[in-house]
N, C-alpha and C positions, 0 to 999 in steps of 0.2 A: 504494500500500500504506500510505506512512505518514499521509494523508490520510484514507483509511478507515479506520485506526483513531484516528485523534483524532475524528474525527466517531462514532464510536460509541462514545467512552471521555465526550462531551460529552452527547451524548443519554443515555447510560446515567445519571449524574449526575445529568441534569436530573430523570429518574422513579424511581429507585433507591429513595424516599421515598416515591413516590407514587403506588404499584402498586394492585391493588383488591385481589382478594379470594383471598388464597393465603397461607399458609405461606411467614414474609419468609424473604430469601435467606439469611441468617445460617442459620436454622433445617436450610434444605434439605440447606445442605453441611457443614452439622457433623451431622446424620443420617447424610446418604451415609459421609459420613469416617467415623463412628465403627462401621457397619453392615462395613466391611471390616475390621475387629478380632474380628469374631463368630468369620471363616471360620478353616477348616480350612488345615491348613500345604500340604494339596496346592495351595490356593489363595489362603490369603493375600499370596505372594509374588506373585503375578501383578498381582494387585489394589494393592496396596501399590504397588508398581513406576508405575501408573498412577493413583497417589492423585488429582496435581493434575487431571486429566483429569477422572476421577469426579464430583470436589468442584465443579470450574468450572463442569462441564455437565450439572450437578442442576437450575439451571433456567433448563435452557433451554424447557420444557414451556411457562413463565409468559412467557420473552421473546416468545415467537410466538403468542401466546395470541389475540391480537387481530390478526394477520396471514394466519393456517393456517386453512383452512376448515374448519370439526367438531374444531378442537382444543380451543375452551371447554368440551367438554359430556364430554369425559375425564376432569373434575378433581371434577367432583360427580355426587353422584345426590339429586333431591329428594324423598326417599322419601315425606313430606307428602301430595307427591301420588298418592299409590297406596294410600290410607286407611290404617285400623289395622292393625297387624301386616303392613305391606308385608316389612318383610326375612325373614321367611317364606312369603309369599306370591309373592311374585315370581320367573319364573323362575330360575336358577343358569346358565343358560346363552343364551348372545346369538343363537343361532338360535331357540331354543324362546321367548326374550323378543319378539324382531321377529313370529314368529307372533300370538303373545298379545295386545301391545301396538304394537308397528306402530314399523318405527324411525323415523319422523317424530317420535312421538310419547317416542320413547325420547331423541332427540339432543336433544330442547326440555327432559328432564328431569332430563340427566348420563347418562352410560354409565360410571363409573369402574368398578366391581366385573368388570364384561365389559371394560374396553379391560386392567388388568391381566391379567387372563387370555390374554389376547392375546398381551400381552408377552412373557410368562411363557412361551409355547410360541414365538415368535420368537428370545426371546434362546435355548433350547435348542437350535435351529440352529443360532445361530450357533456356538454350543456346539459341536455335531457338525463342522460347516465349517470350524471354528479360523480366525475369520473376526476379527483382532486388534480390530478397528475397529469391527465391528457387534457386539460384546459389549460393548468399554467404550459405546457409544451407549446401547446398549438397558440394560445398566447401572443406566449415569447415570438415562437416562429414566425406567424402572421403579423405581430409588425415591424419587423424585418425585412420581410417582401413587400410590403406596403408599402416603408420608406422608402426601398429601394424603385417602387414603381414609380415614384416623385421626385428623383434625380434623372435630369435632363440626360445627361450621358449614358445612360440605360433604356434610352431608347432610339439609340440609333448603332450603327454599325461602326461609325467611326467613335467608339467611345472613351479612347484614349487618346483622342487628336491625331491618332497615328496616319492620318487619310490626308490631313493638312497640315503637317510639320507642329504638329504642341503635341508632342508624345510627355506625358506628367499631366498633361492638364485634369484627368482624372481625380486622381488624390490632391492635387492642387485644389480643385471648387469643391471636394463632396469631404475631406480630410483638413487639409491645410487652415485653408478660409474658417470652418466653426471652431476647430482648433483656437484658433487666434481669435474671434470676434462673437462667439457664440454667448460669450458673459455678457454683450451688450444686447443682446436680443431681446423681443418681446414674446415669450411666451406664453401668454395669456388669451387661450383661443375658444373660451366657453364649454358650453359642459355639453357632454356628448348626446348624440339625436338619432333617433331609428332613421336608417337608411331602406327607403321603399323601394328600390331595385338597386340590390349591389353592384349588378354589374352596369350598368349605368355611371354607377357613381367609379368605379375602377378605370373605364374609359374616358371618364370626363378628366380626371385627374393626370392620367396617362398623355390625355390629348393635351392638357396646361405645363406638362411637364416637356413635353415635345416642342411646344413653341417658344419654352425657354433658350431654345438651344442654340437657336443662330447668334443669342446675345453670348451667350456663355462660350464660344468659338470666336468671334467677330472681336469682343471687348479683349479677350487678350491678346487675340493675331495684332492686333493695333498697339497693344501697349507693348507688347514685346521688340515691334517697332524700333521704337523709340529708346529701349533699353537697353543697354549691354550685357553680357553673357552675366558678367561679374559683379552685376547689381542686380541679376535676378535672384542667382544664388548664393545659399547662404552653406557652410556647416555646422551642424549644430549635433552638441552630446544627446543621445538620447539611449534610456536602459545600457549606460557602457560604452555605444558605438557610436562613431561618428557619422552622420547621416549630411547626404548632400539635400537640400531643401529650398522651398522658394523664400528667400527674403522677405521680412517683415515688410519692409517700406512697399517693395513690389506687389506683397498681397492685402498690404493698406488700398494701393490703386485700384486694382483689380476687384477688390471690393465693393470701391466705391463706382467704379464706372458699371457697374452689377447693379447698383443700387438698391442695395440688400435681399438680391434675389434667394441668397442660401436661403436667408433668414423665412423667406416667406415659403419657400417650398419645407422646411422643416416645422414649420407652422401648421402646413396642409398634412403634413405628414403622421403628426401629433393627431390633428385633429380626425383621422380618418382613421387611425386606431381606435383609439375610442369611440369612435362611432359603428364601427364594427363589433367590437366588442361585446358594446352595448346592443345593436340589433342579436349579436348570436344568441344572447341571454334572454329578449323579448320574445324572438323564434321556439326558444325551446322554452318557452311556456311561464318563462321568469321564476328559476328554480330558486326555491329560499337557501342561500349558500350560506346561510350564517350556520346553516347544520353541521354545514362540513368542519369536520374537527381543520388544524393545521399541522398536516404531514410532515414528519420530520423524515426526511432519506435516512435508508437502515446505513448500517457499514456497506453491505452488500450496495445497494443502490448507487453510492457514493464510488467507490470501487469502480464498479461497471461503467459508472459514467467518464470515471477517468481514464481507462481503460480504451474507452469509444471516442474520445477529445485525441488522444496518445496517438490512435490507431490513424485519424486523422494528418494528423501533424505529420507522422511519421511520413505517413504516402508526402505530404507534401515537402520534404524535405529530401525524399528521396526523387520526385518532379523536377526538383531548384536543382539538386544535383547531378541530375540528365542533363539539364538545360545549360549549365555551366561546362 
C-alpha cells in the first residue's frame, strides 16, 4: 500500500506539468468545487459532505486518458470536420449520429456532446439506486467532460494551434491564463435550474464555445507578433523542475485582448454542472439523500483505486517514453 502510493505520488509529479491537451487540474476542481455551491439545500448537503471526493476525482477522465481505450475521443468533438454549420447539422443524438456518420468515424473525431449525455442518464440511476459511490463517480466525471465541452480548443481539430504555428497555445488559455488570473474572477453564477432538454443545452454550449475560437487563435497570432521569443517565455520552478512557460506580462496581454473570455466560459462551465446535476436528481424522482449515511473507502477500496491511478500513469509514462 505504502509503496503504491509513493510510486504514484512520484509519477504524478513527474507529468502534473506536462499533461497535453485539457483543462489543467487546478481549473477542473475548483469548477467541480464551486458547481456544488449552485445546488439546492435538498442537495447541497450531500455534495458538500463529499467535497474532497468530487474535487480529487474531476480528473480522473485526463489521468487514464492515455490508458482506457475510447476515453481520448470523450473530451472533444472536431467539429472542422463536418464543414460549415456542423453544430446544426449534426445529429443530437449518438444512435441517429452512428447511423449518419459511422462510429468509427465519430471516435476518430471526439464524441463529447453524446458521451455527456450519456452520463447525464447514468448518473440519474444512480440517482434512483441511491447508489453513494456511482453518483459521487459519475459526478466527479460528468463535470469534467462538461468543462471540457466549454473550452474552445476542444472543439476543433486544430487544438493545439499546431495547424497555425501556436503549438502551446493549449495549456496556455485553458492552464496558464486561470492559473495566473483565476483569483480575480467572478464566480458567482446563481443556483442551479432543471435543464428541459439536455441535449439542447450541451449543443448550445458546445456551439458558444466554438465561436470562441477564432478570438482565442487570432488574439494571440497578433500578439505574438509583436513579441519576441524571449519575452514570451519565461522558466519557472515548478514541483523541483524547471518548466519552460508563457511569461506573466505576455499572459497579462493575452488576457486582456481575451477580455476575460476564460473567465466567462469557466463561468458556463460551473454553471452547467450544476444544473445537470440538479436535473439528474429531479429525473430520478428527487431521492431524499440525507438517508445516505457518508461512505468512508475501506482499505481495500483505497488500495484498488491507487492501484487503477498507478496503472494509469504507468501506461503513460511508458507512451512519453516511446515518444522520446
Amino acid at each position: 500500500m505504502r509503496r503504491i502510493a509513493i510510486l504514484l505520488c512520484v509519477i504524478t509529479c513527474c507529468f502534473s506539468f506536462q499533461r497535453s491537451y485539457f483543462w489543467g487540474f487546478y481549473a477542473h476542481q475548483h469548477i467541480n468545487r464551486l458547481a456544488i455551491f449552485t445546488l439546492p439545500p435538498e442537495l447541497m448537503p450531500f455534495y458538500k459532505e463529499h467535497l474532497r471526493y468530487l474535487v480529487e476525482h474531476s480528473v480522473d477522465p485526463d489521468q487514464r486518458r492515455y490508458a482506457v481505450a475510447n476515453e481520448a475521443p470523450r473530451h472533444f468533438i472536431d467539429l472542422d470536420n463536418y464543414g460549415d454549420s456542423a453544430v446544426y447539422k449534426l445529429p443530437r443524438y449518438w444512435k441517429d449520429a452512428v447511423e449518419k456518420i459511422g462510429e468509427d468515424s465519430l471516435m476518430k473525431h471526439g464524441i463529447v456532446p453524446w458521451h455527456i449525455q450519456a452520463m447525464k442518464y447514468q448518473l440519474t440511476k444512480a440517482f434512483q439506486e441511491k447508489d453513494t459511490w456511482k453518483i459521487l463517480k459519475l459526478s466527479a466525471e460528468m463535470g469534467h467532460y462538461i468543462a471540457d465541452s466549454n473550452v474552445p480548443l476542444h472543439t476543433t481539430s486544430n487544438y493545439n494551434g499546431q495547424k497555425t504555428n501556436q503549438v502551446g497555445i493549449h495549456a496556455f488559455w485553458e492552464s496558464r491564463l486561470p492559473e495566473l488570473f483565476a483569483k480575480h474572477y467572478d464566480f458567482f453564477v446563481g443556483p442551479a435550474q432543471y435543464v428541459e432538454s439536455p441535449s439542447k443545452r450541451i449543443w448550445l454550449n458546445i456551439t458558444q464555445a466554438n465561436s470562441c475560437l477564432d478570438s482565442v487563435l487570432l488574439m494571440e497570432k497578433r500578439l505574438s507578433r509583436t513579441t519576441s521569443e524571449a519575452q514570451r517565455y519565461v522558466i519557472e520552478e515548478k514541483n523541483g523542475q524547471n518548466v519552460k512557460t508563457y511569461a506573466r506580462l505576455y499572459s497579462q496581454k493575452y488576457h486582456q485582448l481575451l477580455n476575460n473570455q476564460v473567465e466567462r466560459q469557466m463561468r458556463r462551465s460551473i454553471k452547467m454542472i450544476g444544473d445537470f446535476w440538479f436535473t439528474c436528481w429531479v429525473d430520478a424522482g428527487q431521492p431524499d439523500l440525507g438517508t445516505l449515511k457518508k461512505e468512508q473507502e475501506s482499505e481495500e477500496q483505497v488500495e484498488s483505486n491507487h492501484k487503477e491511478r498507478l496503472s494509469w500513469l504507468q501506461h503513460l509514462f511508458m507512451v512519453r517514453q516511446e515518444g522520446d
